[in-house]
C-alpha angles and dihedrals in degrees: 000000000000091000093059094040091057079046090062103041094054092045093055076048108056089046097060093047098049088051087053098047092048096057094043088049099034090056095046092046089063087048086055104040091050087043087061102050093050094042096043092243121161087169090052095048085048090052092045084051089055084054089053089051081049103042089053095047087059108048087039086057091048087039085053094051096049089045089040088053089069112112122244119265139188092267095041096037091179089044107227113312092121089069085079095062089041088061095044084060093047087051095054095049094053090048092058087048094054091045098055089047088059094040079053089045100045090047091067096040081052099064094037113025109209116214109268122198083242084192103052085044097056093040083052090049100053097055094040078058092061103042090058081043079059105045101049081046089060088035091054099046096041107036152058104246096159099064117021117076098212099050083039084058092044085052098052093045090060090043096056089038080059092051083045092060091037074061102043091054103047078050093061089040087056103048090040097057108023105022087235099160095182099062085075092071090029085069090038089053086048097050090046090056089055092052095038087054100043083038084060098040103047088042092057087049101053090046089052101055086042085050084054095235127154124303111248091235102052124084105203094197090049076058107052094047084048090063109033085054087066107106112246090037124121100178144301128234143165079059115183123178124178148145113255084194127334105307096016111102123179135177141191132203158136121247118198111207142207111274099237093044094121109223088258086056093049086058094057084055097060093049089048094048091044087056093047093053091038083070093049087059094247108127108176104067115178111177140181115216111207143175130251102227096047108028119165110245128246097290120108104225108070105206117232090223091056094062087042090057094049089044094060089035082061090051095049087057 
């Protein structure tokens, strides 16, 4: 009961925090992109897309949590914890959009540098520098970065956005100091690149949770020796491990036991078997008990008349 009651609290946790952190960086966002209109700024308005991104992620990863929060019914039968996977991907997706309109957008500055207000644009950066100063500093304390992928993508966005400024800034330096008109689109490129890699990478997790492959912190092969090292255990087989959202594991198998391991016994074994993979961070355990002498094969349905057959079979004995 500890256990779901450290859940919920972090969860509660992680909310609040989101919803913080999405006002602070929406409203900022706006400052920027209009500061860099008005500057000039293609580094600025790079920087101001990677606070969109932001700003979405953020409000994706609240929005997961409310709609999270719905209890399971007959026809979602896992409520709607999924939607948060569904809205990293989204996120991802929107992150490697904004980078190739910067890339499009560089590529022209590149060729014929506009003039940029070198000073409004690093006085805009460096604020924009402490608000996502700000903003890591609200993610870190709050939530659970480690182990859920949305607020973990919220966090990386506000990472790269802090590169960005760091960019931005060394770009208005530049141009202040030395006239250098092409350092503008060089920190937009680099910003672009930082989007265009957090963008791929949150976008291949979250397909690969919705794929149902493999958490990344579960060894399947550190699994299946776990529980075919519990005495009374013959193997298991038809093994499925996945991630129902970020930090839920389940797993589903069948467990062919030793002939004289009496039903109470069996139940041990389970027990057994649930506290061992407790430890191995998977929650949701579904397992098939069956016997030695008539296992069921490798296929995953398990026909009815099969275990008829073997019933009578029993008797006849």
């Amino acid at each position: 009961m500890g256990h779901d009651h450290g859940h919920s609290h972090t969860h509660g946790g992680n909310k609040k925090t989101l919803f913080i952190a999405f006002l602070i960086t929406t409203f900022y966002m706006v400052a920027e992109a209009i500061g860099g209109f008005l500057t000039n700024s293609l580094a600025l308005i790079a920087d101001a897309g990677h606070m969109l991104s932001d700003s979405i992620s953020l409000l994706v990863g609240f929005l997961a949590f409310t709609v999270g929060e719905k209890a399971a019914s007959h026809a979602k039968t896992y409520g709607y914890k999924r939607f948060e996977i569904l809205a990293a991907v989204f996120n991802g997706v929107s992150l490697v959009a904004i980078a190739a309109y910067i890339f499009y957008e560089a590529y022209h500055r590149f060729a014929d540098p506009p003039e940029v207000a070198s000073g409004g644009m690093l006085a805009i950066a460096v604020v924009g520098l402490l608000v996502n100063v700000l903003v890591a500093w609200i993610l870190i304390r709050g939530g659970d970065t480690k182990e859920n992928l949305n607020l973990r993508a919220a966090f990386l966005h506000v990472l790269g956005d802090l590169l960005g400024s760091v960019g931005a800034i060394a770009a208005a330096l530049l141009i202040l100091f030395f006239g250098w008109a092409w350092a503008d689109p060089l920190a937009s490129v680099i910003v672009a690149v930082l989007v265009l890699i957090s963008g791929w990478r949150v976008t291949k997790e979250g397909i690969h949770v919705l794929m149902e492959g493999t958490p990344r912190n579960v060894d399947i092969d550190e699994v299946t020796a776990a529980i075919n090292n519990v005495p009374g255990i013959c193997n298991i087989h038809d093994l499925h491990v996945w991630s129902i959202t970020s930090g839920r594991n389940a797993l589903s198998g069948h467990v062919v036991v030793e002939d004289n391991v009496s039903f109470e016994e069996t139940q041990t074994l389970l027990r057994k078997i649930e506290h061992l993979l407790k430890d191995m961070k998977i929650g949701h355990v579904t397992i098939q008990i069956e016997n030695k002498e008539h296992p069921h094969g490798e296929s995953v349905l398990c026909q009815d008349v099969q275990h008829e057959h073997e019933h009578e079979h029993h008797h006849q004995h």
